[in-house]
C-alpha angles and dihedrals in degrees: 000000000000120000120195114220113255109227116263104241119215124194108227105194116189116200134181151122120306113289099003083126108251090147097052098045085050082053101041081061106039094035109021079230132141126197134166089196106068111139121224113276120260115228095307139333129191145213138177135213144182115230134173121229142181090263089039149253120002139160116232117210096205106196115195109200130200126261109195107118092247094061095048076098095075096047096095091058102042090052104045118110090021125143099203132026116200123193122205128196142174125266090189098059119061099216087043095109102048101081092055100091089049090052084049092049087049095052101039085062091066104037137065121260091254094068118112126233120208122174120218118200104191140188094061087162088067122072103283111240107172125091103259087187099056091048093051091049085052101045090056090046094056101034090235122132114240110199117189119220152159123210097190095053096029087234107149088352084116084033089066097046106050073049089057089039095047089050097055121122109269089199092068089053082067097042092057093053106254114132116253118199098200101186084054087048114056119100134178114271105246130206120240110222 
């Protein structure tokens, strides 16, 4: 009897501050759709998606959370059990960045140490007004990936997600029951900037 692996399924859970445009990059990759009139998230929404990945296929269960300061609050219990984190500012604002390390601290109190943090800076399309130096520096300091995008325009939005896909967790593709072939399979780890 034959028995057909099940996909191994992965929580993606994006944080940040109040309008830096984690809704419309979810829904310029799930949806290939741009709006300006996306209203704040309430408490917490959710997509999936199918992707393909080196170690094959997996649903991702992308979660957007809100960033308005009342419903910090839910955080905790929107990013538990994630895989990967990611933390999106904002490239148009010039103290957009500097929330960023408080939004990884929140999150790194609620999930394992395994989880993945990957930091977004979004509206590319706009002039850009935070220091990018600075960010890289920072990026290779801290061993986390920083991916540049717009959701307006699409720029990066496939960009963020191969990173996401690139950082699962090869070991649930096993347990699922997909064949992994490790030595294939190891790359050299390559910076992002």
């Amino acid at each position: 009897m034959n028995v057909s692996p099940s996909k191994p399924e992965f929580k993606i859970v994006f944080v940040g501050d109040s309008s830096v445009g984690k809704t419309s990059i979810i829904v310029r990759y799930s949806n290939n759709l741009f709006s300006s009139d996306n209203q704040p998230t309430i408490g917490a929404a959710f997509v999936s998606k199918e992707v393909t990945s080196p170690y094959g296929q997996a649903i991702l269960h992308i979660w957007d959370t809100a960033g308005q300061e009342r419903y910090r609050s839910l955080v905790p219990m929107y990013s538990r059990g994630s895989s990967i984190a990611i933390i999106v500012f904002d490239t148009s604002d010039e103290d957009g960045f500097t929330s960023v390390e408080d939004w990884i601290a929140k999150v790194k109190e609620d999930v394992t140490p395994e989880c993945k943090i990957i930091v977004v800076g979004n509206k590319l399309d706009l002039e850009p007004r935070f220091n990018r130096e600075y960010v890289d520096d920072w990026s290779k300091k801290n061993d986390i990936p920083v991916v540049y995008a717009s959701a307006k325009s699409g720029q990066g939005i496939d960009l963020i997600f191969q990173t996401v896909v690139s950082a699962l967790p090869q070991a649930k593709f096993v347990l699922s029951g997909q064949d992994v072939d490790i030595e294939n399979n190891k790359k050299e780890k390559k910076s992002c900037c």
